[in-house]
N, C-alpha and C positions, 0 to 999 in steps of 0.2 A: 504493500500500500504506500501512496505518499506519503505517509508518516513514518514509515520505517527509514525510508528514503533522507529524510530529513535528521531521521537520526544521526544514522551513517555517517549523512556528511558533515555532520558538527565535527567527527570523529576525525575526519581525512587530515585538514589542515594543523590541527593539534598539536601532539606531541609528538611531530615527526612521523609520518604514516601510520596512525592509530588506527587508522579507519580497515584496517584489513582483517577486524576481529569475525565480519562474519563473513564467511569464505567469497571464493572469488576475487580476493582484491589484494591478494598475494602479491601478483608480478609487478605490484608499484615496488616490491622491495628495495631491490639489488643497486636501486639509486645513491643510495650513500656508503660511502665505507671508500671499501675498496682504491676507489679511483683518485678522490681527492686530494690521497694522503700526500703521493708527491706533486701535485702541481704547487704551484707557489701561492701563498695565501695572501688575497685578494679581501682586503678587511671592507665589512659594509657598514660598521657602526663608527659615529665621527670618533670613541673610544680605541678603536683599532686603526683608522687610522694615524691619530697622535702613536701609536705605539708603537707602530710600523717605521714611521719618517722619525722616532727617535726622539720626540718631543717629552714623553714622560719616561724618566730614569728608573723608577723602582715600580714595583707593584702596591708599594705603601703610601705613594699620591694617591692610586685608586682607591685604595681603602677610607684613605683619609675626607674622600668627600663622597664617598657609600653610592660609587656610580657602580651601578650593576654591570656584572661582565657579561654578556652576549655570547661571545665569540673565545673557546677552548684555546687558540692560537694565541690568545696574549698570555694566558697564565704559559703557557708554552715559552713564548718567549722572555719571560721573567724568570720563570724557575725549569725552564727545558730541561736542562741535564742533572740538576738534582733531583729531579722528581721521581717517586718510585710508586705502582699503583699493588692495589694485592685485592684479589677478590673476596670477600669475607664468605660471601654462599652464595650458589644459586639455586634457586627455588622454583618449583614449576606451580602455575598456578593454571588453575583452571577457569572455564565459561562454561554454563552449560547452557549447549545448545539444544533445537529442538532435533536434532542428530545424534546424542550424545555432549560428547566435551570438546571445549576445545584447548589445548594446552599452551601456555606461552611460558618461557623462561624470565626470572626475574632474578637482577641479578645486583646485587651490592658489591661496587668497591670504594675505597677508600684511597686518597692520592694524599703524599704529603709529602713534604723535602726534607722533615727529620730537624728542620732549625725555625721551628714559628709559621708554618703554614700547614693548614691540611684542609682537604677537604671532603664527604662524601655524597655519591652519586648512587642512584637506583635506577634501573631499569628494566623495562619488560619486553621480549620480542619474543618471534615464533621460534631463534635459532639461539644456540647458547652463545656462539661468537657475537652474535651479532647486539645481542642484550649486554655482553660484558662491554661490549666497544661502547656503546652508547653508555653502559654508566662510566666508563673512565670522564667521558664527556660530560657530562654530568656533573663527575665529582668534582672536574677542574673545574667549573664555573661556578662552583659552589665553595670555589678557597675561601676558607677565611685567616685571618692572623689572630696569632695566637699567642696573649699573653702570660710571661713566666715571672714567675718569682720568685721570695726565699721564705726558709723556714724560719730560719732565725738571723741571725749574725747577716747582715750582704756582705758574704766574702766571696768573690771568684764569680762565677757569671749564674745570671738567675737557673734554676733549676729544676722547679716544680710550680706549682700554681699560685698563684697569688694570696687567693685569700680563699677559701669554701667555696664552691660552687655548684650549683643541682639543673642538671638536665632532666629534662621529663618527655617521653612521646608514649603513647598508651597508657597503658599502666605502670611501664617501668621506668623507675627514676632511676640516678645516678646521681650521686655524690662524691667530688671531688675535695680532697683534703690536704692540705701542704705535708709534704714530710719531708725527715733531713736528708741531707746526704746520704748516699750510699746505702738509700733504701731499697731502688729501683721500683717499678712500676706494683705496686700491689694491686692487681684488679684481674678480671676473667679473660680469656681468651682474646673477646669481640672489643671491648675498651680498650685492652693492651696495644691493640694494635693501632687503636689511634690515636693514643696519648703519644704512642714512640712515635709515629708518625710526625707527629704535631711538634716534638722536640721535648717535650718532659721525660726525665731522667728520675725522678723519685714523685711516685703521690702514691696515699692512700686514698684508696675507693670504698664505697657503700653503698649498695645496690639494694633496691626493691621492686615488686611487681613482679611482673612474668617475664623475666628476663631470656627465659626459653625463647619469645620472639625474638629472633635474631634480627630481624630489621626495626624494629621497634627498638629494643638494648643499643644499638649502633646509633639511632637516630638520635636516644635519650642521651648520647655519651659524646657525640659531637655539637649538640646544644649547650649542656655545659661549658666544653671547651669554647665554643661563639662567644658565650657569657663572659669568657674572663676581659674582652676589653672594655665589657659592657656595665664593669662595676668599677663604681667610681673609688679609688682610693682617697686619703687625703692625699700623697705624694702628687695626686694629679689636678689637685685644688688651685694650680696656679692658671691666670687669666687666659681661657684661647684668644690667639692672635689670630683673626680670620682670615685667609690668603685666600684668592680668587682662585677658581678653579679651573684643572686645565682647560677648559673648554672657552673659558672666556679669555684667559689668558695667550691660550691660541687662536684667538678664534679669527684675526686674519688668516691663518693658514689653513683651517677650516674655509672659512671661506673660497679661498684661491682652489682646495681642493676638487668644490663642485665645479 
């Protein structure tokens, strides 16, 4: 019916070919991946272009003025060769259709360079490659930086969390906790790997809920981690000095760009 029709197509433009949930609309796949990887990237956000032509030096101007990343290519080009991804699980989920089911893979990774940035991504496709690839993507545009801190003493470089911090997605919280040196990561499996990710060297953890959801525990333990710059210390009680953002600041070059 028209209405089904209508569904469908909210689906297509979506999340990257969503629309192939009920069969038949498979062969739009094979469009991304593969091909792209080496041609040379052709940035379409005015973000990617300052990043391209060399205009913004670090990934911590972007942050600093919480302009969304669009485009996996720039965290690429900031943290390219540090970057390491690891998939936590992939997971098949189903649809039922009126055939049966239909299965797609769903797949959690986590990216980070191990000194202050991580980030993670999920995704679902009909193939496992093809849902892992998409969450790397994912995860990279989903960097966030990551503040560290100390337990006690500031001696030698921060090293754990700054102050308590609690992620929560479903039921399962997480809590993060400063501890001293040469404690290492105290936490399960699915947090350890994103705290090391992230660049924390010692914290205690304390988990609740159902942490059996492996994507829900992930999601609750990378919220936390978002948290920590998002809590104001006193040490950070001194006056922001507001600097114009790169977009204004280039924005002749923007311009001359169109």
């Amino acid at each position: 019916g028209g209405g089904g029709g209508g569904r469908g197509g909210r689906g297509e433009g979506g999340r990257g070919g969503g629309g192939d949930r009920r069969g038949g609309r498979g062969d739009r796949k094979p469009r991304r991946g593969g091909a792209e990887e080496s041609k040379e990237w052709v940035p379409v956000t005015k973000l990617g272009r300052l990043v391209k032509a060399g205009k913004i030096t670090s990934i911590e101007q972007i942050f600093l003025f919480s302009i969304p990343i669009k485009e996996y290519q720039i965290v690429d080009h900031f943290l390219g060769k540090s970057l390491t991804d690891e998939v936590l699980k992939i997971m098949p989920v189903q649809k039922q259709t009126r055939a049966g089911q239909r299965t797609r893979f769903k797949a959690f990774v986590v990216v980070g360079d191990g000194n202050g940035h991580v980030g993670l991504g999920v995704k679902s496709a009909k193939e496992v490659a093809t849902a892992i690839r998409g969450a790397i993507i994912a995860s990279k545009l989903a960097v966030v930086p990551v503040r560290r801190g100390y337990w006690g003493n500031k001696i030698g470089d921060p090293h754990t969390v700054p102050c308590k911090v609690t992620g929560k997605c479903g039921s399962v919280s997480l809590r993060l906790v400063p501890a001293p040196r040469g404690t290492g990561i105290v936490a399960a499996r699915v947090p350890k790997k994103l705290l090391q990710m992230a660049g924390y060297e010692d914290c205690f953890t304390s988990s609740d809920g159902h942490t059996r959801t492996l994507g829900n525990f992930a999601k609750a333990a990378f919220s936390a981690i978002s948290k920590t710059y998002g809590f104001l210390t006193p040490d950070l009680w001194i006056e922001t000095k507001f600097s114009e953002t790169p977009f204004q600041a280039e924005s002749a070059f923007l311009a001359k760009a169109n």
